[in-house]
PyMOL Python script that loads the backbone (N, CA, C, O; Angstrom):
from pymol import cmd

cmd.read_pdbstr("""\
ATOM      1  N   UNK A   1      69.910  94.588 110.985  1.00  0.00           N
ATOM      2  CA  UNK A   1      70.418  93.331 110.500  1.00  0.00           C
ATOM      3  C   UNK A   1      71.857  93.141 110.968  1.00  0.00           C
ATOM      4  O   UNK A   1      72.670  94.057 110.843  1.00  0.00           O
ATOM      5  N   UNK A   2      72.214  91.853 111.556  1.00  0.00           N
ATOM      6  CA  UNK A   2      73.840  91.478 112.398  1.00  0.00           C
ATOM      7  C   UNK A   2      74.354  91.296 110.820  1.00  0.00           C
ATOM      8  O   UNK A   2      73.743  90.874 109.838  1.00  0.00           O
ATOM      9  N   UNK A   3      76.000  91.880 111.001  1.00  0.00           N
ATOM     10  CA  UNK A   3      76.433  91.594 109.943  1.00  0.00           C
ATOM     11  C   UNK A   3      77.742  90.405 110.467  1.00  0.00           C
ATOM     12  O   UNK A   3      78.386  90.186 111.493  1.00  0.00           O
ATOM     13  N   UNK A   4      77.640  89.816 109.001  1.00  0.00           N
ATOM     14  CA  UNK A   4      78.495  88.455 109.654  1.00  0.00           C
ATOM     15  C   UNK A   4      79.687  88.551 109.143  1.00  0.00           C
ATOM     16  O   UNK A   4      80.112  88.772 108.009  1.00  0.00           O
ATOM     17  N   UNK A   5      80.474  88.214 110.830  1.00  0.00           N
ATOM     18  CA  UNK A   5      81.694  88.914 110.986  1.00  0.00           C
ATOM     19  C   UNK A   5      83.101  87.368 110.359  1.00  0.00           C
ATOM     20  O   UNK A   5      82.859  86.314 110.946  1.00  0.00           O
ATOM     21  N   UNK A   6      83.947  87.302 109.668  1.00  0.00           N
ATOM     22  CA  UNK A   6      84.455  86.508 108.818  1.00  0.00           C
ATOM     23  C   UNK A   6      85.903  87.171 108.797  1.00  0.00           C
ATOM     24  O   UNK A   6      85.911  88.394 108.937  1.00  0.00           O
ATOM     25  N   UNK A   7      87.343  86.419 108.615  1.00  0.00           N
ATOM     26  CA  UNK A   7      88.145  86.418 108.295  1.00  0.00           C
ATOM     27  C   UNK A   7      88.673  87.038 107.238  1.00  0.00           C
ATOM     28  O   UNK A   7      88.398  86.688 106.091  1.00  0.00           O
ATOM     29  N   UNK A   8      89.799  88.399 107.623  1.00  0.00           N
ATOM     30  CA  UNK A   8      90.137  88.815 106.281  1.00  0.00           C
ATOM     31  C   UNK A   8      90.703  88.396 105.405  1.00  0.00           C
ATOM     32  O   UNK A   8      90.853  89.160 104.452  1.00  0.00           O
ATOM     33  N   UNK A   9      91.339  86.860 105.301  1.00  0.00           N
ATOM     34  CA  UNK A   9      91.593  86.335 104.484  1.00  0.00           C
ATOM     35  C   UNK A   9      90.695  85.818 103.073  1.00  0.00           C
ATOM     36  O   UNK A   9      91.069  85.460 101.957  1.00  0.00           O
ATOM     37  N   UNK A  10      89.399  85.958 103.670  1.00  0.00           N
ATOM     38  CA  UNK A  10      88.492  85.485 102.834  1.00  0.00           C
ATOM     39  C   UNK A  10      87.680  86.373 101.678  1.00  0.00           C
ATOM     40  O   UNK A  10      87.002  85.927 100.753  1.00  0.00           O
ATOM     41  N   UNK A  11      88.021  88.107 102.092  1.00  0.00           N
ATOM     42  CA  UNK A  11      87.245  88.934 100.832  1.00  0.00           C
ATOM     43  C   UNK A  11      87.749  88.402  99.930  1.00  0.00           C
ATOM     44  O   UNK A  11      88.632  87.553  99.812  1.00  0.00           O
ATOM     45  N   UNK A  12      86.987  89.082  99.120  1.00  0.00           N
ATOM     46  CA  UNK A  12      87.156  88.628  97.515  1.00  0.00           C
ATOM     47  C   UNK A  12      87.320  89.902  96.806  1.00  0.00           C
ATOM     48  O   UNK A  12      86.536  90.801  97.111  1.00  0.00           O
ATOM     49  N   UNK A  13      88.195  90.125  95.927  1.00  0.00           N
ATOM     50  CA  UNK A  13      88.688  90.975  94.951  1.00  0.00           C
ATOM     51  C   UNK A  13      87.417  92.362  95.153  1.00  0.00           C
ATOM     52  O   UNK A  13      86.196  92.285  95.019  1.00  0.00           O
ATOM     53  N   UNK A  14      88.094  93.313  95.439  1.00  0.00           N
ATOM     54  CA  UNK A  14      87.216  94.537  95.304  1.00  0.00           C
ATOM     55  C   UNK A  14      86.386  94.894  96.450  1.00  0.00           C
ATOM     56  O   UNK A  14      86.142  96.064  96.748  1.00  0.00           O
ATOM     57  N   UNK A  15      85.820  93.569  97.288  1.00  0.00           N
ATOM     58  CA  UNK A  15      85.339  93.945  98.727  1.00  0.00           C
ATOM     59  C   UNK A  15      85.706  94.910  99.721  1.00  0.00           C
ATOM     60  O   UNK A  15      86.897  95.160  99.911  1.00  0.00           O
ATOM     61  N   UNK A  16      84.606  95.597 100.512  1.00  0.00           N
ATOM     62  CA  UNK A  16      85.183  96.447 101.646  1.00  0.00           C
ATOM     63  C   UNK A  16      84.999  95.724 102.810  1.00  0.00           C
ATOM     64  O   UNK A  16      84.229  94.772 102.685  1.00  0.00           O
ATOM     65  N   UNK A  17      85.591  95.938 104.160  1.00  0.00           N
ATOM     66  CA  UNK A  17      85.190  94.909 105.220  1.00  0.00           C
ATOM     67  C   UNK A  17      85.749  96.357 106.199  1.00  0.00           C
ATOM     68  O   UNK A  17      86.360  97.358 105.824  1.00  0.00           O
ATOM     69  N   UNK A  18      85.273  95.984 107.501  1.00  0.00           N
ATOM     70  CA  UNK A  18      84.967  96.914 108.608  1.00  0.00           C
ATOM     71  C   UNK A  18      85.912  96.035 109.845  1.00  0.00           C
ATOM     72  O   UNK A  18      85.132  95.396 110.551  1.00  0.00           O
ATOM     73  N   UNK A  19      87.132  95.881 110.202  1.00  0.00           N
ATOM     74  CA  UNK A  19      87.844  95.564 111.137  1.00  0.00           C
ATOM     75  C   UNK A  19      86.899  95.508 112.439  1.00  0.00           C
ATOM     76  O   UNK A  19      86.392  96.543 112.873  1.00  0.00           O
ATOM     77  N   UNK A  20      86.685  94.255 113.044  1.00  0.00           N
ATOM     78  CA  UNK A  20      85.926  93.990 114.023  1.00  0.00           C
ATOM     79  C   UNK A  20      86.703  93.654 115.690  1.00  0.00           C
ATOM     80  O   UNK A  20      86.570  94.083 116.836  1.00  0.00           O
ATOM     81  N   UNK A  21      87.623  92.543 114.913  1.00  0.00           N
ATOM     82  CA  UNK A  21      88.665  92.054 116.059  1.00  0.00           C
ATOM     83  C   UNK A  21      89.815  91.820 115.575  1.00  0.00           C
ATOM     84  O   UNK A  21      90.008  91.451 114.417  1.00  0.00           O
ATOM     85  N   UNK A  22      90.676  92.014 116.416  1.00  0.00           N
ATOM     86  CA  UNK A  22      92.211  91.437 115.930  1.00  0.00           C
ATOM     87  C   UNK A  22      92.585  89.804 117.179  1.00  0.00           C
ATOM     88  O   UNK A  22      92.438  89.878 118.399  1.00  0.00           O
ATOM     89  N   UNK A  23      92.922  88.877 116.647  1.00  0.00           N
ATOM     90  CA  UNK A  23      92.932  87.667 117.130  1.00  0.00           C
ATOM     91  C   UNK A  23      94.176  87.400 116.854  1.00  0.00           C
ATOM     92  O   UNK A  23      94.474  86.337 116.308  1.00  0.00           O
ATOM     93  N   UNK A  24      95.485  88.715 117.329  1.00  0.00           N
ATOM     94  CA  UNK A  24      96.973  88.382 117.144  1.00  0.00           C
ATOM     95  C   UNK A  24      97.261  88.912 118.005  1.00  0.00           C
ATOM     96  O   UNK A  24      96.684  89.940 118.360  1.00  0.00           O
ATOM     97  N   UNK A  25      98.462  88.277 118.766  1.00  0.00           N
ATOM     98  CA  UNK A  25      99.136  88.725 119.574  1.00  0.00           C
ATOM     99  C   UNK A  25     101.183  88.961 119.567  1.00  0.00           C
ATOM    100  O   UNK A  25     101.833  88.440 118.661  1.00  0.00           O
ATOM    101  N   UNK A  26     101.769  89.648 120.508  1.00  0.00           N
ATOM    102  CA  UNK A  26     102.887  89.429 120.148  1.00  0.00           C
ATOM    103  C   UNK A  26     102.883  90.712 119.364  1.00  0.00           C
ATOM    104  O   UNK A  26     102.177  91.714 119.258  1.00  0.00           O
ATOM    105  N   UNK A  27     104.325  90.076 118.712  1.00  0.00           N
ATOM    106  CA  UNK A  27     105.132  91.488 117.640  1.00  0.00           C
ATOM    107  C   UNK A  27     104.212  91.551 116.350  1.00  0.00           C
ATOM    108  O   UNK A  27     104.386  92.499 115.583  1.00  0.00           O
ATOM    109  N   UNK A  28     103.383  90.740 116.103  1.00  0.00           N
ATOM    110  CA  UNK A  28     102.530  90.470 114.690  1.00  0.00           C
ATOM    111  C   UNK A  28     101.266  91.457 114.884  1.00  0.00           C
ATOM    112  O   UNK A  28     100.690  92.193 114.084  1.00  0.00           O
ATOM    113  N   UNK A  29     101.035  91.163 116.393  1.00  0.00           N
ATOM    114  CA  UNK A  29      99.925  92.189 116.791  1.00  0.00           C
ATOM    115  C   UNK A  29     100.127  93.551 116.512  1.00  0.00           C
ATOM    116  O   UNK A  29      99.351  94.253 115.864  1.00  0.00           O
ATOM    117  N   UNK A  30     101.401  93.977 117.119  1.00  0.00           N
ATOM    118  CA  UNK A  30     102.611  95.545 117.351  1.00  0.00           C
ATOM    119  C   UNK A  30     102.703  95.646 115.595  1.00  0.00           C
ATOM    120  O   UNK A  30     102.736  96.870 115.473  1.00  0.00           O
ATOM    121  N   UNK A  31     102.744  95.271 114.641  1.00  0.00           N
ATOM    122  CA  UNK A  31     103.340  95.541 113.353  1.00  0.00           C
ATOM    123  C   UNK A  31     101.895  95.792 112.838  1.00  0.00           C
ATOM    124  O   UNK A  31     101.652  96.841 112.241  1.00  0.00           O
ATOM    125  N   UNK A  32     101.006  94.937 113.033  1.00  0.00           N
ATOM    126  CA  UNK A  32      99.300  95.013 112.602  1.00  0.00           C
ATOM    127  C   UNK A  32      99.027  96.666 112.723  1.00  0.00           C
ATOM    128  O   UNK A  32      99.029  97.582 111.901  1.00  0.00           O
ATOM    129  N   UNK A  33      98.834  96.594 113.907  1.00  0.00           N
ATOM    130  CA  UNK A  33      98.336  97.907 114.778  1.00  0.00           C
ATOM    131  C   UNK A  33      99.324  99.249 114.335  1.00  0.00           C
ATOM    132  O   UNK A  33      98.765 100.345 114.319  1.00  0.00           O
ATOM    133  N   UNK A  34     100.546  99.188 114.036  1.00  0.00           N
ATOM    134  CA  UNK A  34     101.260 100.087 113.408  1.00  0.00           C
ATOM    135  C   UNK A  34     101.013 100.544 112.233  1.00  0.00           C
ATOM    136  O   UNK A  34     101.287 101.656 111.784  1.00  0.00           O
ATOM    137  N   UNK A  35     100.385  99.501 111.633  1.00  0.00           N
ATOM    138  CA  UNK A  35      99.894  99.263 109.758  1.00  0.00           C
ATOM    139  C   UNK A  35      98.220 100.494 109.844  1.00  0.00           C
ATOM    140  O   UNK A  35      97.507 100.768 108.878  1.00  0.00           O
ATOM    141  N   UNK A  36      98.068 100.899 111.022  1.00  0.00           N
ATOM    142  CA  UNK A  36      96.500 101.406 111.470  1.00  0.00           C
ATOM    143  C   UNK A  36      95.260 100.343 111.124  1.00  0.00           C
ATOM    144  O   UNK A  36      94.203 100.604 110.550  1.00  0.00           O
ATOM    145  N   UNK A  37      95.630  99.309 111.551  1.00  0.00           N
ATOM    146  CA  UNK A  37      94.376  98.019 111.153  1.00  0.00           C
ATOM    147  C   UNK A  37      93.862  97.853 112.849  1.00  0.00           C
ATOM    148  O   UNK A  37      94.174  96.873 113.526  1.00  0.00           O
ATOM    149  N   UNK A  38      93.222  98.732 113.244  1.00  0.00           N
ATOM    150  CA  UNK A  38      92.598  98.372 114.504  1.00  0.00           C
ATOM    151  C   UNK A  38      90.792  98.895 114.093  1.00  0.00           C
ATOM    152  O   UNK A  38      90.246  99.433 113.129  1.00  0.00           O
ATOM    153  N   UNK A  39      90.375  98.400 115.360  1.00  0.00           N
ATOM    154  CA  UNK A  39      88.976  98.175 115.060  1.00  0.00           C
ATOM    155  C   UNK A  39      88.150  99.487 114.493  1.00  0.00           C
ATOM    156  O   UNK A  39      88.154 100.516 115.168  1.00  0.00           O
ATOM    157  N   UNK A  40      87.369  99.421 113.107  1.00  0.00           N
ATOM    158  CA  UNK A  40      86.581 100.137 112.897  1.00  0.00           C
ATOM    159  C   UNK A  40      87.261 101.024 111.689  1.00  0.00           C
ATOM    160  O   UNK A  40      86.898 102.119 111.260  1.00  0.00           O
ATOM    161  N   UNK A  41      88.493 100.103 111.229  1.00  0.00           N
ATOM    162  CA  UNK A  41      89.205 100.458 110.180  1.00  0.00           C
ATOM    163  C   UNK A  41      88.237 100.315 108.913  1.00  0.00           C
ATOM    164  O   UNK A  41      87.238  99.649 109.185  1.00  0.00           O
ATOM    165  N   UNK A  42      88.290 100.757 107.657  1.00  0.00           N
ATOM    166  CA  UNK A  42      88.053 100.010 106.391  1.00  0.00           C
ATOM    167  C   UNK A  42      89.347  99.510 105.775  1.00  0.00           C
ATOM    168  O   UNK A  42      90.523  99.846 105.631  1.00  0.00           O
ATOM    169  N   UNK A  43      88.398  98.407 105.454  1.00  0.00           N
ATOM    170  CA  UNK A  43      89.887  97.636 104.858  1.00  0.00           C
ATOM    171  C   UNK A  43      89.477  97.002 102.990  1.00  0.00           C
ATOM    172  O   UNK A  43      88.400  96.406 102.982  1.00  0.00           O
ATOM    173  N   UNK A  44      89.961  97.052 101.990  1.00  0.00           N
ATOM    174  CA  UNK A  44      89.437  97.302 100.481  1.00  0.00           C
ATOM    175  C   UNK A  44      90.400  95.740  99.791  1.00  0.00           C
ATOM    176  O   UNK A  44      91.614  95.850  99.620  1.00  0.00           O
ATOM    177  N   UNK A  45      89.793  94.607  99.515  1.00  0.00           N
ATOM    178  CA  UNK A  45      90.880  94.134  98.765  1.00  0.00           C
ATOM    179  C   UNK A  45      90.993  94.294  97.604  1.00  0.00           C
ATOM    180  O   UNK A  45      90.045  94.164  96.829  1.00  0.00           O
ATOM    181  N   UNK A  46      92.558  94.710  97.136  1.00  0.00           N
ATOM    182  CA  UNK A  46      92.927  95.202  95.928  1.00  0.00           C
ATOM    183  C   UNK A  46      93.279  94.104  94.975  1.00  0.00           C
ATOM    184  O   UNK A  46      92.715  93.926  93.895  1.00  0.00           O
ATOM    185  N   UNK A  47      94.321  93.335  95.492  1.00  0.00           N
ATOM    186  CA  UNK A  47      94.965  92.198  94.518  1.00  0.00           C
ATOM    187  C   UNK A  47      95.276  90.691  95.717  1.00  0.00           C
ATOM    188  O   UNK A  47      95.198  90.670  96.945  1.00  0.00           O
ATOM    189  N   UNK A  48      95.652  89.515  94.688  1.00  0.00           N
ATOM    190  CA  UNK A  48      96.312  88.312  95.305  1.00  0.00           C
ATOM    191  C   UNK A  48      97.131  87.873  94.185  1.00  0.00           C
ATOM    192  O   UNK A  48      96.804  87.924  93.000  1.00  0.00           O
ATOM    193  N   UNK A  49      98.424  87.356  94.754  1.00  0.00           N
ATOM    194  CA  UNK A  49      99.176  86.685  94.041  1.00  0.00           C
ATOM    195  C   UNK A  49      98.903  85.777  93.367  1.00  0.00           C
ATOM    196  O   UNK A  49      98.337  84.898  94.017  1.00  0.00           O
ATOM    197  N   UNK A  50      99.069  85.483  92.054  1.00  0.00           N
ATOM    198  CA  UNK A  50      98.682  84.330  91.396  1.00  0.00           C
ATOM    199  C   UNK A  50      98.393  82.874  92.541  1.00  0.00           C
ATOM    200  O   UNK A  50      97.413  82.134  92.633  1.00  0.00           O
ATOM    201  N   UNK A  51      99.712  82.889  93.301  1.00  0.00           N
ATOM    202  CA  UNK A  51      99.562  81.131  94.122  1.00  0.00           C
ATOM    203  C   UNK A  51      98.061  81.858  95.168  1.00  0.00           C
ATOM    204  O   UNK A  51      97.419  80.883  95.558  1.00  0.00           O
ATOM    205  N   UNK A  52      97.540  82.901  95.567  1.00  0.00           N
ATOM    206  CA  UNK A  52      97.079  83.599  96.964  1.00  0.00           C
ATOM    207  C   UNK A  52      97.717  83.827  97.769  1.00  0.00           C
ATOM    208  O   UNK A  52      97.209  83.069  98.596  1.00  0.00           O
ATOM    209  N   UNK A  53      98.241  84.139  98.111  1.00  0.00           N
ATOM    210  CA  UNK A  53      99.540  84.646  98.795  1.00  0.00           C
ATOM    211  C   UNK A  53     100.718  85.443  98.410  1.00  0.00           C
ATOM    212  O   UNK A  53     101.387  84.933  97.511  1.00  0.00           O
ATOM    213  N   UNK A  54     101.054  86.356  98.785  1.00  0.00           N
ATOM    214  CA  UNK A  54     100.181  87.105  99.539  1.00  0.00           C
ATOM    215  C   UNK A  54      98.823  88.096  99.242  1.00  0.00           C
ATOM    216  O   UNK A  54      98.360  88.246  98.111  1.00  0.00           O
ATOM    217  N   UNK A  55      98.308  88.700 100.386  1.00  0.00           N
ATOM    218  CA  UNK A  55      97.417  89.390  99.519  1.00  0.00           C
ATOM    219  C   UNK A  55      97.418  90.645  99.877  1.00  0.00           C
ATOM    220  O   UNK A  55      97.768  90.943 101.020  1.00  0.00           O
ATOM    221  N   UNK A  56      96.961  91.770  98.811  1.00  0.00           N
ATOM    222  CA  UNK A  56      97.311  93.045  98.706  1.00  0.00           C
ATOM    223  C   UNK A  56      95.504  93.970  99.489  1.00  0.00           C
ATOM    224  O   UNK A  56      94.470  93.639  98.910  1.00  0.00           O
ATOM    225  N   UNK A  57      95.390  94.863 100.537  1.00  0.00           N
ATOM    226  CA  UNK A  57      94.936  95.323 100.925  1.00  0.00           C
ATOM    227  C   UNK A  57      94.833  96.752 100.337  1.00  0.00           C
ATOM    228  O   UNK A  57      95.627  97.074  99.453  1.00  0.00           O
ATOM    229  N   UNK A  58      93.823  97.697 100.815  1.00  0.00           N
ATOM    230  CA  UNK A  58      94.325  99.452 100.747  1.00  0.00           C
ATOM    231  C   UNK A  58      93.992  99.562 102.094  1.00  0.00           C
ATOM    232  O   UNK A  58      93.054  98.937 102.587  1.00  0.00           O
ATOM    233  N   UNK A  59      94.779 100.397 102.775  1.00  0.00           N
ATOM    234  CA  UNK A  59      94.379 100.801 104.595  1.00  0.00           C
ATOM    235  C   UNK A  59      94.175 102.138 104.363  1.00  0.00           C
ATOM    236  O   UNK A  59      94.938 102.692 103.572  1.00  0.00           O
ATOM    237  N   UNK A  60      93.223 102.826 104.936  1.00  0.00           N
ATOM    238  CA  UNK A  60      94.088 104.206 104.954  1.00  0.00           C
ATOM    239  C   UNK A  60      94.777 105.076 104.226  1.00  0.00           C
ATOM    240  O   UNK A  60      95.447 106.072 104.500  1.00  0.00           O
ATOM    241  N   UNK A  61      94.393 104.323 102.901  1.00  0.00           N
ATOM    242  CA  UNK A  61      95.522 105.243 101.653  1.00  0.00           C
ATOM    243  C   UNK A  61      96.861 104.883 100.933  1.00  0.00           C
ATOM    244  O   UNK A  61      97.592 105.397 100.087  1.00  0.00           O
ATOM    245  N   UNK A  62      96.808 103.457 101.882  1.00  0.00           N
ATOM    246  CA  UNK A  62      98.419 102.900 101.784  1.00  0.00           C
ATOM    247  C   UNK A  62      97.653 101.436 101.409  1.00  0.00           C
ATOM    248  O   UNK A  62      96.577 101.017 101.835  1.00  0.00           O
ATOM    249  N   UNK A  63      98.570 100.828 100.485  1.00  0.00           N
ATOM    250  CA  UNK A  63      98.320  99.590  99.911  1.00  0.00           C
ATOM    251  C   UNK A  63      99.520  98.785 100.501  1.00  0.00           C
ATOM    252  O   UNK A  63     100.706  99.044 100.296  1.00  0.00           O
ATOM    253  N   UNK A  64      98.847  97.393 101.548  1.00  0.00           N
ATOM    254  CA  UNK A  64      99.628  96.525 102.125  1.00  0.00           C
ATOM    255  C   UNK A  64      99.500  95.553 101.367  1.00  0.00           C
ATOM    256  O   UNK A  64      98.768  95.588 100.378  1.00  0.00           O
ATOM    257  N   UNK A  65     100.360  94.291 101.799  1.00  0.00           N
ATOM    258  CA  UNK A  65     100.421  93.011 101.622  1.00  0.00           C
ATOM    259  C   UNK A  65     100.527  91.898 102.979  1.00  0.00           C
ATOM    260  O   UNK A  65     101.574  92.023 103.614  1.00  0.00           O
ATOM    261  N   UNK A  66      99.731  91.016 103.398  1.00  0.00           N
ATOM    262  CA  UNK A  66      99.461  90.508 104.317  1.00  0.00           C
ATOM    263  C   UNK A  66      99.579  88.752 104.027  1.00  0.00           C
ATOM    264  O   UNK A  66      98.848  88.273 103.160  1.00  0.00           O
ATOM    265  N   UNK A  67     100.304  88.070 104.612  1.00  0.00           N
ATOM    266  CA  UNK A  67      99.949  87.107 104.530  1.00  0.00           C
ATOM    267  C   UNK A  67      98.745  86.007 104.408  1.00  0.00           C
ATOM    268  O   UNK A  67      97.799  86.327 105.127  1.00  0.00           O
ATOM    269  N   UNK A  68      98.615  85.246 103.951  1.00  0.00           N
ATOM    270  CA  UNK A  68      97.103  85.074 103.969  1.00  0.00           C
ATOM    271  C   UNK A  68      96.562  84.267 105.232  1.00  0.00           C
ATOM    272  O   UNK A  68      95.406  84.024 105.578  1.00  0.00           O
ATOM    273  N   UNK A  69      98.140  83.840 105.969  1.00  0.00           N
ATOM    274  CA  UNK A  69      98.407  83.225 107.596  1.00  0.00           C
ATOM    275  C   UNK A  69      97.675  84.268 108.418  1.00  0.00           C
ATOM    276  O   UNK A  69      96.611  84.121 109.019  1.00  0.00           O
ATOM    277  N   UNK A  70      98.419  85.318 108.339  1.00  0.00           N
ATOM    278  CA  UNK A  70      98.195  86.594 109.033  1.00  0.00           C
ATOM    279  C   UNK A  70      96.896  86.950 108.971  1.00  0.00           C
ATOM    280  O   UNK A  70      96.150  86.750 109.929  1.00  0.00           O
ATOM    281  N   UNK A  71      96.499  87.487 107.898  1.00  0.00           N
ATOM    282  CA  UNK A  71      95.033  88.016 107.527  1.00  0.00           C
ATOM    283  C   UNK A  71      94.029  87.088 107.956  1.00  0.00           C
ATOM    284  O   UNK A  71      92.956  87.438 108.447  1.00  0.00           O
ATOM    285  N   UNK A  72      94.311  86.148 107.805  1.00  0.00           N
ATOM    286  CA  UNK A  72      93.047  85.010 108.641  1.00  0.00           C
ATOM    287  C   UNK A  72      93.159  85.003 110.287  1.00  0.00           C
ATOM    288  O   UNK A  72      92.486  84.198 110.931  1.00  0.00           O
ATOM    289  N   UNK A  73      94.097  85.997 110.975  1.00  0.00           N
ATOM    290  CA  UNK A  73      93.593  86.627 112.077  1.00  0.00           C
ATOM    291  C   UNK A  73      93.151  87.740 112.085  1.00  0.00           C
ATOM    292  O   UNK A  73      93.832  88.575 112.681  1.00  0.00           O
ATOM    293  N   UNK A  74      92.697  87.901 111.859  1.00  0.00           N
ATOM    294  CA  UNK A  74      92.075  89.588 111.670  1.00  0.00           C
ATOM    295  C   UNK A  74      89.995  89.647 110.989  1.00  0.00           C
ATOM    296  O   UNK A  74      89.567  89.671 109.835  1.00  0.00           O
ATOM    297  N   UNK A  75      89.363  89.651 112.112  1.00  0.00           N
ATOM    298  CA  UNK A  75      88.097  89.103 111.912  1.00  0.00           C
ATOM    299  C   UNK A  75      87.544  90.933 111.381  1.00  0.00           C
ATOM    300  O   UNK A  75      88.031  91.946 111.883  1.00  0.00           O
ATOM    301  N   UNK A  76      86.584  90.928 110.419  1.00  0.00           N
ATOM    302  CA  UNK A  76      86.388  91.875 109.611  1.00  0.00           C
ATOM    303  C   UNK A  76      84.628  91.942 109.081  1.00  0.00           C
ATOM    304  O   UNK A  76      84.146  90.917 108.598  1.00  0.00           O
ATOM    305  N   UNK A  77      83.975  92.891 109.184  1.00  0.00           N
ATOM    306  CA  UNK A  77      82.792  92.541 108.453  1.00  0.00           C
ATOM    307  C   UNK A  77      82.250  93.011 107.567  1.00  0.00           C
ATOM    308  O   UNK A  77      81.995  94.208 107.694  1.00  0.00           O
ATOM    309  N   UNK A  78      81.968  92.564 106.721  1.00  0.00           N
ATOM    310  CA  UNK A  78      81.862  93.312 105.080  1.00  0.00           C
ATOM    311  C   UNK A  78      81.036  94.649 104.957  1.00  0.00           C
ATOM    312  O   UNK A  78      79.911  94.663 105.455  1.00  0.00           O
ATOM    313  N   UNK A  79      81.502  95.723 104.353  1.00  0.00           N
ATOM    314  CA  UNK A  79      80.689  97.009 104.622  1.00  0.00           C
ATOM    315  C   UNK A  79      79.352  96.645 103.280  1.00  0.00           C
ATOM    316  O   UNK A  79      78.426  97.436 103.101  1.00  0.00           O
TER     317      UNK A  79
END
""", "prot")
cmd.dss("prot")
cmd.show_as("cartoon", "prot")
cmd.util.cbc("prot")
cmd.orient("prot")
């Protein structure tokens, strides 16, 4: 079964998603990729700010915060 691949801006509280593509380039790309968010990552959403924005990830053991600009480049598919 294809799993359908969607914007990490869009999990929802508690979801896991599987880093598919990164659709950033530039220094945003370089700071992403430093964060270890390259393909075949798990990625867990933890929290969102009351307004949504920003929103809180777990990578790797480390709990980020991502814009919700940002994170809607970053194509992901739900584990």
């Amino acid at each position: 079964m294809k799993m359908l691949s969607v914007p990490l801006s869009t999990l929802k509280l508690g979801e896991k998603s599987n880093v598919v593509h990164l659709n950033v380039i530039g220094l945003l790309r370089r700071r992403i990729l430093d964060l270890g968010i390259v393909p075949g990552t798990v990625l867990t959403c933890i929290g969102k700010a009351p307004a949504g924005d920003p929103i809180a990830y777990l990578v790797r053991g480390a709990v980020i915060a991502l814009r919700s600009e940002d994170a809607s480049l970053i194509v992901v598919e739900q584990v």
